[in-house]
GUTIFI-623242 format. One record per residue (C-alpha): z, x, y. Coordinates in steps of 0.02 Angstrom, whole numbers, plus 32768, in hexadecimal, padded with zeros to 4 digits. Layout:
BEGIN
ZXY...
% end
This chain:
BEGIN
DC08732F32DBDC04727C32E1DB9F7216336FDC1D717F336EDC0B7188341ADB4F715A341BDB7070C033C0DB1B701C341BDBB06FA8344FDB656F0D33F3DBA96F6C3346DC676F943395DCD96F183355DD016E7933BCDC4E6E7C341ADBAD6E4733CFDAFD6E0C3429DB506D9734A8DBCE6E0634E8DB666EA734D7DAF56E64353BDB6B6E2D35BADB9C6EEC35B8DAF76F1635BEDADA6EC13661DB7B6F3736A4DB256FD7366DDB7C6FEC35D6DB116FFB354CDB60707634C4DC0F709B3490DC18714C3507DBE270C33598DC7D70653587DD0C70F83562DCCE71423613DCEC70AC3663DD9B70D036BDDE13703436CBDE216FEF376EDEE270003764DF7E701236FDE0036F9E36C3E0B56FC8367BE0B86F5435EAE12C6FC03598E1DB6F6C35CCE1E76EC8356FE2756E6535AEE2CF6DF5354CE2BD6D4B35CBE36E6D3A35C2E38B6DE93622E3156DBA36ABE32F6DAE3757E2DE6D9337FBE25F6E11384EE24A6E703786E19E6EA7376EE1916E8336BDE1346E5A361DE1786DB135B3E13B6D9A350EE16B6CE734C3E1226C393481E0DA6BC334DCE1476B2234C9E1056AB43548E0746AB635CFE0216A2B3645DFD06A0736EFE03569B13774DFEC69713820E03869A238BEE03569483964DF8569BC3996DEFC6967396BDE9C699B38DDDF236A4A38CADF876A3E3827E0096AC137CFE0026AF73718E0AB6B0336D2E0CB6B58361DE16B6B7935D6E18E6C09356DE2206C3934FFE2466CDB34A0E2CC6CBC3451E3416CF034C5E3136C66355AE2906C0F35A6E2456C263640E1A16BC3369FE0EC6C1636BAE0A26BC1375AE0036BC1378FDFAD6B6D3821DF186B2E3817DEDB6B5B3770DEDB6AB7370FDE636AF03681DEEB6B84363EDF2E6ADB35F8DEA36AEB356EDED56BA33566DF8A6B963564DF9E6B2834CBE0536B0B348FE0A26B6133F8E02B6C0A341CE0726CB73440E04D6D0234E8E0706D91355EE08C6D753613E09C6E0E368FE0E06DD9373FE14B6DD137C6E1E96D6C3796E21F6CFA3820E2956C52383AE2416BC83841E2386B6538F4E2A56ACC38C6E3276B2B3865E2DA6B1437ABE2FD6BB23781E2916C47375DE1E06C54375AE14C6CCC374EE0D66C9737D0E0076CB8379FE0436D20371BDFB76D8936AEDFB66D50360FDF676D6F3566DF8A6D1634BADFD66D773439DF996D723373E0106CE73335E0956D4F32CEE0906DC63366E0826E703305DFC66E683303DF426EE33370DF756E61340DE0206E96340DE00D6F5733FBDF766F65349BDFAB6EC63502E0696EE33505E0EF6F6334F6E090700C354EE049704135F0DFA46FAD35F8DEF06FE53625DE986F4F3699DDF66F4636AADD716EFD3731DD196E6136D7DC676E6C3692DC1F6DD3369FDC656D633607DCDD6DF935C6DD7B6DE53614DDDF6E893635DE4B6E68357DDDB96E4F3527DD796EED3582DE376F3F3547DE116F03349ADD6D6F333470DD9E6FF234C0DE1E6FF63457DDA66FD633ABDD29704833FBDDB970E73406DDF470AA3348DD5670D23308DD367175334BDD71721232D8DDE772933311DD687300336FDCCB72C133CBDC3C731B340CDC7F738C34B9DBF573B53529DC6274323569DC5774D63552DD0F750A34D3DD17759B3559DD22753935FBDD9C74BF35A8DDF97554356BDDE4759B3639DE1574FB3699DEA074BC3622DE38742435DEDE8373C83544DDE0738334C8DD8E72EE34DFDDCF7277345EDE8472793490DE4472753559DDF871D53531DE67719934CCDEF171A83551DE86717835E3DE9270D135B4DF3A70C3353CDFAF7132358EE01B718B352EE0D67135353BE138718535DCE08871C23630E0B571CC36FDE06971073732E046716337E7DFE371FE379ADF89717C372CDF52711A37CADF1D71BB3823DEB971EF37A0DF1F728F3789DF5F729336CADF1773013659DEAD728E3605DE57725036AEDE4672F136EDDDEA7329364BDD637298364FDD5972B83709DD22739236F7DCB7735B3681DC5872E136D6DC6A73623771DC2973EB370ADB9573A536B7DB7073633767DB6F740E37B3DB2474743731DA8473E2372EDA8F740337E8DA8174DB37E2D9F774B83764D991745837D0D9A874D23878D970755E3800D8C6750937B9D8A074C63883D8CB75A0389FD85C75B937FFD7CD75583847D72375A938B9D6D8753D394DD6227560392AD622759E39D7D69476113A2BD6AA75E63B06D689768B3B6CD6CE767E3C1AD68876EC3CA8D67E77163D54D5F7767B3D6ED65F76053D20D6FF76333D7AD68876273E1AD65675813DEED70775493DCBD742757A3E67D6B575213EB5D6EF74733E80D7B3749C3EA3D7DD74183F28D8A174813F3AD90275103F10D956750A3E5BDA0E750C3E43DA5875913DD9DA61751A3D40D9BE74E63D55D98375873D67D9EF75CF3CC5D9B275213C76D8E7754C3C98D90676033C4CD95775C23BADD8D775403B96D84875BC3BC8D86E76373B4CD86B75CF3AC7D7CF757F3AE7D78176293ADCD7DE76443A38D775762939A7D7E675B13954D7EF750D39AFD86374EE3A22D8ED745039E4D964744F3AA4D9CF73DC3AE3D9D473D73B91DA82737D3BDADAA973773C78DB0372EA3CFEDAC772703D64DA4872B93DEDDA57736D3D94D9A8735D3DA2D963737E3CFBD8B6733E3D11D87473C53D8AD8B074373CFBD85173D93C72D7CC73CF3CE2D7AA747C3D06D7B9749B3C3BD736741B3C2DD6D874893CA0D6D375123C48D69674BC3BC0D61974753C17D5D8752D3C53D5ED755A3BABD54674CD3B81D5C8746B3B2DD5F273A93B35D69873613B5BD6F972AE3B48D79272673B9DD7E371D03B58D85A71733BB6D8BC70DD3B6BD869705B3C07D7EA702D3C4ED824704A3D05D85D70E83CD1D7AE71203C8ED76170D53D39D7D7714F3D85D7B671D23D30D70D71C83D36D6FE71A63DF7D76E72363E14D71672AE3DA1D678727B3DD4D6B2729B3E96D6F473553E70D67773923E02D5E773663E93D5C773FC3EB2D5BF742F3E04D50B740A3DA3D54B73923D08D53372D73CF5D5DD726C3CC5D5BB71DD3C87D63371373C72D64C70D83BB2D6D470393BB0D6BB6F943B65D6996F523BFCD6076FAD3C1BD5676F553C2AD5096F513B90D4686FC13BE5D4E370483C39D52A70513B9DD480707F3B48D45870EF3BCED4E8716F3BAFD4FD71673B05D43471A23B0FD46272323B8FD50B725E3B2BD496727B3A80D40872C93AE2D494733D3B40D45F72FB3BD7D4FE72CC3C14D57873553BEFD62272E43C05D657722F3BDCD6E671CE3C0ED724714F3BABD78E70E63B54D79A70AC3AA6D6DB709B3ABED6C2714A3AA2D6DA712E39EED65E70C039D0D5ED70FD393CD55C70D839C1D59F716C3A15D567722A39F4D56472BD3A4ED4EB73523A42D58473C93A2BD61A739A3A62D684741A3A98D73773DC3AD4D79A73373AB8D80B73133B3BD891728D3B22D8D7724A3BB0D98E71E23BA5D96C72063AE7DA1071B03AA6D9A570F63ABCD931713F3A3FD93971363983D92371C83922D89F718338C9D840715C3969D864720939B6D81D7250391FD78171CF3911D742723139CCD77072D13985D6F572CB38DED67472A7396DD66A735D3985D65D73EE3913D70F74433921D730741C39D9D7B674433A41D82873C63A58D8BB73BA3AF5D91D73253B09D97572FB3B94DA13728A3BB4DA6D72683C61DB0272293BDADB6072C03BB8DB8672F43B07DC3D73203AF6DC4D73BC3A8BDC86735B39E3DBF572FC39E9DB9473A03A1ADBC273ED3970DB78735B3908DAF072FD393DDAA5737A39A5DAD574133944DA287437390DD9E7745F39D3DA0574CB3A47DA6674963AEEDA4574B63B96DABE746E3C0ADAA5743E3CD3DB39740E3D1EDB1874553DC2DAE373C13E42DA6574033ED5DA90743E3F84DAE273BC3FF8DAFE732A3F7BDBB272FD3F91DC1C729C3F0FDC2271D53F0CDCC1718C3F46DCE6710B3EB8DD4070563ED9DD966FD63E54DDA76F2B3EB3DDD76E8B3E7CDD5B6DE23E8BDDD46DB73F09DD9B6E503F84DCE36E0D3F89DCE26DE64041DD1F6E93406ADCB26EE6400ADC226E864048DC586EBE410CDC586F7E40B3DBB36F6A4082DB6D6F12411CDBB96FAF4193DB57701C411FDAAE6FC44126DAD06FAE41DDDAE0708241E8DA1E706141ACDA59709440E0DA27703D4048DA696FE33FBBDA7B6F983F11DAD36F033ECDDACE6F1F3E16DAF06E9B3D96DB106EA63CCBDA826E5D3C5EDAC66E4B3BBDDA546E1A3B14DAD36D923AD8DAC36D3D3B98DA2E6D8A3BD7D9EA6CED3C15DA856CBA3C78DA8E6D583CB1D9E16D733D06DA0C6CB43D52DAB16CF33D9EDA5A6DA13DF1D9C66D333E2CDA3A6CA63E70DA986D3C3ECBDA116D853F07D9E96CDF3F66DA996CCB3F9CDA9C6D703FFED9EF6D664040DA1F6CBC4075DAE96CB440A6DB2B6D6540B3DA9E6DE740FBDA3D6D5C4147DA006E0441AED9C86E634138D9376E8440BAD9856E624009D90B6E763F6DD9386E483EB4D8F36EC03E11D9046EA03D64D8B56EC23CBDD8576E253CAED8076E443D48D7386E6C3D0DD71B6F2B3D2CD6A86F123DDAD7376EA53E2AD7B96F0C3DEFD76D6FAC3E43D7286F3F3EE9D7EF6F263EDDD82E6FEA3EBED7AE70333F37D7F76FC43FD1D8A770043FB4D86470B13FA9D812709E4051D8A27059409DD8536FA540B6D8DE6F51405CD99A6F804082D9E96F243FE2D9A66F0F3F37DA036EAD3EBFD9E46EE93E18DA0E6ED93D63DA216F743D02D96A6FA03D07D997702A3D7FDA1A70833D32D9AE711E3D05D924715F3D6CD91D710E3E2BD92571973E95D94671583F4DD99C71DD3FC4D9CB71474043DA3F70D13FC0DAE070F73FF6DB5070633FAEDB5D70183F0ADBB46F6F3EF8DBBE6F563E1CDBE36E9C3DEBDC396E833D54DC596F2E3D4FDCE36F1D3CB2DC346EE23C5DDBED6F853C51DC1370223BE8DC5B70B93C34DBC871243C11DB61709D3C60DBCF708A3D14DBD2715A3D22DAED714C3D1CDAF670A43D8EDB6370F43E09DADD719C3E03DA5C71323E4FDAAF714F3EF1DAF071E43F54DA4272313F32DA36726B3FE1DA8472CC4063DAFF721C40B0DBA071FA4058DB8671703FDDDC0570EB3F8FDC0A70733EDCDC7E6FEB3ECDDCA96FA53E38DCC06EF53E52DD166E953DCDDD666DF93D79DE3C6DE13D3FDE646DFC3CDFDE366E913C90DE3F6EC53BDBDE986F873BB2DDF86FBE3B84DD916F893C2FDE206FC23CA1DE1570603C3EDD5F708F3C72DD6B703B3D14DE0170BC3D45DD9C71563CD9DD0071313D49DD5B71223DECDDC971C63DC3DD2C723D3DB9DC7072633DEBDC7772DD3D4CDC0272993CC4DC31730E3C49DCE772DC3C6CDCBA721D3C6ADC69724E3BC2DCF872813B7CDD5971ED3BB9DCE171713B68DCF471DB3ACADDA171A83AB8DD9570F53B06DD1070B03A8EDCF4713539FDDC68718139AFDC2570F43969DC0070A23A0FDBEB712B3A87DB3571233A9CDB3570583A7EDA9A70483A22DA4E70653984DA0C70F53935DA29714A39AEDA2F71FB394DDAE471E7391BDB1272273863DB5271833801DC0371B937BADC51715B3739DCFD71A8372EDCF5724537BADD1C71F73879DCD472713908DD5F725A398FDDFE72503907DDAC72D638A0DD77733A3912DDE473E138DDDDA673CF3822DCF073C23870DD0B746838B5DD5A74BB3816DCBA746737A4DC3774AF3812DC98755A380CDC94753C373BDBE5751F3741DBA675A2378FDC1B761C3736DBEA75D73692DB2375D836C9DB3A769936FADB6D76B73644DABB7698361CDAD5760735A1DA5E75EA350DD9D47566355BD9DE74E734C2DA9674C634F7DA5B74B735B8D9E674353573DA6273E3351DDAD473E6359CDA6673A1361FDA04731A35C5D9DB727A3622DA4D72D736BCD9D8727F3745D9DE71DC3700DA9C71DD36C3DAC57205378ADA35719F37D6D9E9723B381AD9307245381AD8F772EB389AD92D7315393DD89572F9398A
% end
């Protein structure tokens, strides 16, 4: 069978070097690259009106000759209006355009064009007009190639890449489908197509992007005709079937040494146990227990909400390792967070016998020697780190367990760079962001989940606030009745990349202003992540002891400060922040046994989107709930905000829309795989399957 589809886009008519390489740049490098490449949208080009039959408010496409076009001033300095007129025969009737002097090099009288637009009456009764119509010229005798994809169906638009506008895009996808044959390669099983109702390949992508005449315009934008729904199993198959294949080879796989737990090492665990488990951390150490006594390594996920208190969990695995003669590494995404960690660790396992030991950049260039001596000698049996870990400097003398704390601000590529450290290790990670279930099912289908959802005894909920700027002064009074009851606080600010600078000058200017003009009688402090390590900690450790009663703070705390006596929460520029982001600041109070508070203090006015997660956040305490919320507020794409973040890269397939055909793929999968399939078609099928979703290891 042909392999049309392979074909490099430099050899597909209408592109060449320059625009191939423009492509290139996009990610599209081959013809197959480009056909899976969903339009943004869908026009109806189909209805073309006579200009004589037009009226007001029609949302229509015009296809004429341009008989006369030029710039005109208006009284707005330096703004000027394009007018074209167009005839067809029937009438004429004026393109206008503001703003966009140079279409009047484009726009060249006595050439056919198509416009597509809103038809309105002009403002000083001239008539009709089409206001910033899109246009495209036609071939001149208007029966060419132009006329047939431009004009006269259902329209495919596409999202520019860089110099290749979205009807060069339509034109070049449209030579790339003419030159396939009438059957391409399927890496479908006939059977499952057959199964699930699937119609082939060729016509799917033929029809994704030129509709067949009378397709549904709303199923088309929904992604719901058969053609979309085709490409979008298939992707969803492959996906899942690469995914099954890789849990079986980690199931396949020995640790060289198997963990024995007995009646000393459940001694020593209680030992170190500052409080009683809940009953999901209790269910949560079982699950995570058993299989690090498995002899195939353990690949868990362990999820639960703000507070849950999943670290006393992972630490008491690590313990076990540890008894076991085995090494163990946490990563953490900061470096306040790995000082936490490591203080904390350090303070429970005292009674224990093992040395922890402390990598970050930061670290001083002889304390970094020293441990990454005892860590290969396997005199220290646990390190704490952050991306420093990874450094090739770095070895262990048998590393044991890799545990991954808030592992969504880790690349997969770094998560597995500390895994290869070790020889088959175990590997949990941990997030206090939980995974809704349709995210569950894809980039975390390969693990195991343990869920805590629980919160420990006598932690109540925090009461949530929205207030306006204008509120400030009665928020302030809140917070100074709280401080006065001898609580703590925080005064949070956003620090975002593209104004980090002005940022960290607005939080330290605030922090001045309140230590100066509104708690002139209290102790106010000020943290942030520019702050060197030693000052930083001076900082930490005098809120933790209670010497300090507000800290002002950028979002350097949102994970890991643990202090039982913060009670209120006052979040500037809270519609700054993501969802995800205001549900973890909000869990660094209410960590004790007094009723704690988090306002969310913002500007007017507010976009949808912002007074959409400020209401979500303020409506529940229920991270798995606010989870779910985000979901559908900012989509898959953005739900963990940062890169690589162990997300499958979908070209046609979207996780929230698709959700239902998710579920039926992963069902076809593993049906198909049970059928024992012959492994030279598994290999086909799953070729390149890490790369082509930007999956690397779980680890």
């Amino acid at each position: 069978m042909s392999d049309e589809l392979q074909t490099p886009l430099q050899y597909v008519k209408g592109v060449g070097p320059r625009r191939a390489a423009d492509l290139a740049n996009a990610g599209f490098h081959v013809l197959e690259d480009l056909l899976l490449r969903l339009p943004l949208r869908y026009e109806d080009r189909d209805r073309v009106q006579p200009i004589a039959q037009l009226g007001a408010g029609d949302l229509t496409a015009v296809v004429g000759e341009i008989l006369a076009c030029g710039v005109r001033p208006t009284r707005r300095r330096g703004f000027r209006v394009l007018e074209a007129v167009i005839a067809d025969g029937s009438g004429r009737i004026r393109a206008v355009y503001f703003n966009q002097p140079f279409l009047a090099d484009v726009l060249a009288p006595g050439s056919r064009v198509a416009l597509f637009g809103k038809v309105e009456r002009g403002r000083l009764g001239g008539g009709l007009q089409l206001t910033n119509p899109d246009y495209e010229l036609l071939a001149a005798d208007g029966d060419g190639d132009d006329a047939r994809i431009h004009t006269g169906r259902i329209v495919p638009v596409y999202e520019k890449a860089g110099g290749v506008t979205s009807k060069t895009m339509r034109r070049i996808v449209h030579a790339g489908l003419e030159r396939l044959p009438p059957a391409v390669a399927d890496p479908l099983p006939p059977a499952v197509c057959r199964e699930h109702g699937l119609i082939d390949r060729r016509t799917a992508l033929a029809q994704t992007h030129f509709p067949a005449p009378g397709t549904s315009l709303k199923d088309l934008e929904r992604c719901r005709t058969p053609a979309q729904r085709r490409l979008i199993f298939e992707e969803f198959f492959l996906f899942q079937l690469g995914l099954a294949l890789r849990r079986h080879a980690t199931a396949a796989a020995r640790k060289p040494r198997t963990i024995r737990v007995d009646e000393r090492i459940r001694r020593a665990a209680l030992d170190v146990l500052p409080f009683r488990l809940t009953g999901d951390q209790r269910q949560a150490l079982r699950e995570i227990v058993a299989d690090l006594t498995c002899e195939r390594p353990m690949n868990r996920l362990l999820q639960g909400d703000v507070g849950s208190g999943k670290t006393i969990v992972a630490l008491l695995a690590a313990l076990v390792a540890m008894e076991n003669g085995l090494q163990v590494a946490v990563m953490s995404p900061t470096e306040l967070l790995a000082e936490q960690h490591h203080l904390n660790i350090a303070r429970i396992l005292g009674p224990a016998r093992f040395d922890v030991v402390l990598l970050t950049g930061a670290l001083a260039a002889r304390a970094r020697r020293e441990a990454w001596e005892h860590l290969a000698a396997g005199r220290a049996q646990l390190a704490v780190g952050t991306h420093a870990l990874m450094q090739d400097a770095v070895r262990f003398r048998e590393l044991g367990l890799v545990i991954i704390d808030e592992q969504h601000r880790f690349g997969v590529i770094q998560r597995a760079a500390l895994r290869r450290k070790g020889v088959q290790p175990d590997v949990l990670v941990m997030t206090a962001t939980p995974i809704p279930r349709t995210l569950a099912l894809t980039a975390y289908g390969d693990l195991d989940v343990s869920v805590i959802r629980e919160l420990p005894p006598g932690r109540q909920p925090v009461a949530t606030r929205v207030a306006p700027e204008g509120r400030r002064r009665e928020v302030y009074e809140f917070v100074r009745r709280q401080l006065h009851q001898g609580r703590q606080g925080y005064v949070v600010y956003p620090l975002v990349e593209e104004s980090e600078k002005i940022d960290l000058k607005a939080a330290t200017e605030m922090a001045r202003h309140l230590t100066a003009d509104v708690f002139p009688d209290f102790r106010v402090g000020l943290v942030h992540g520019r702050m060197k390590p030693d000052e930083r900690d001076a900082i930490m450790t005098a809120f933790g002891a209670g010497e300090t009663d507000l800290l002002v703070a950028t979002t350097v705390i949102e994970v890991g400060i643990d202090v039982a006596n913060a009670t209120v929460m006052v979040v500037e520029h809270a519609e700054r922040f993501g969802l995800a982001q205001l549900h973890q600041l909000r869990g660094r109070v209410g960590r004790g046994p007094h009723r704690a508070y988090c306002i969310l203090l913002h500007q007017r006015p507010l976009s949808d989107a912002a007074e959409a997660r400020l209401a979500a956040v303020a409506a529940t305490t229920d991270g798995f709930e606010i989870a779910e919320r985000d979901l559908e507020i900012r989509g898959p794409g953005d739900f963990f905000g940062t890169r690589q973040s162990g997300m499958p890269t979908l070209r046609v397939g979207d996780l929230l829309r698709d959700h239902a055909t998710m579920d039926e793929a992963r069902r076809a999968a593993h049906a198909w795989l049970a059928l024992d399939p012959p492994q030279p078609a598994l290999d086909a099928m799953v070729a390149g399957w890490a790369e082509r979703f930007g999956l690397v290891g779980v680890g």
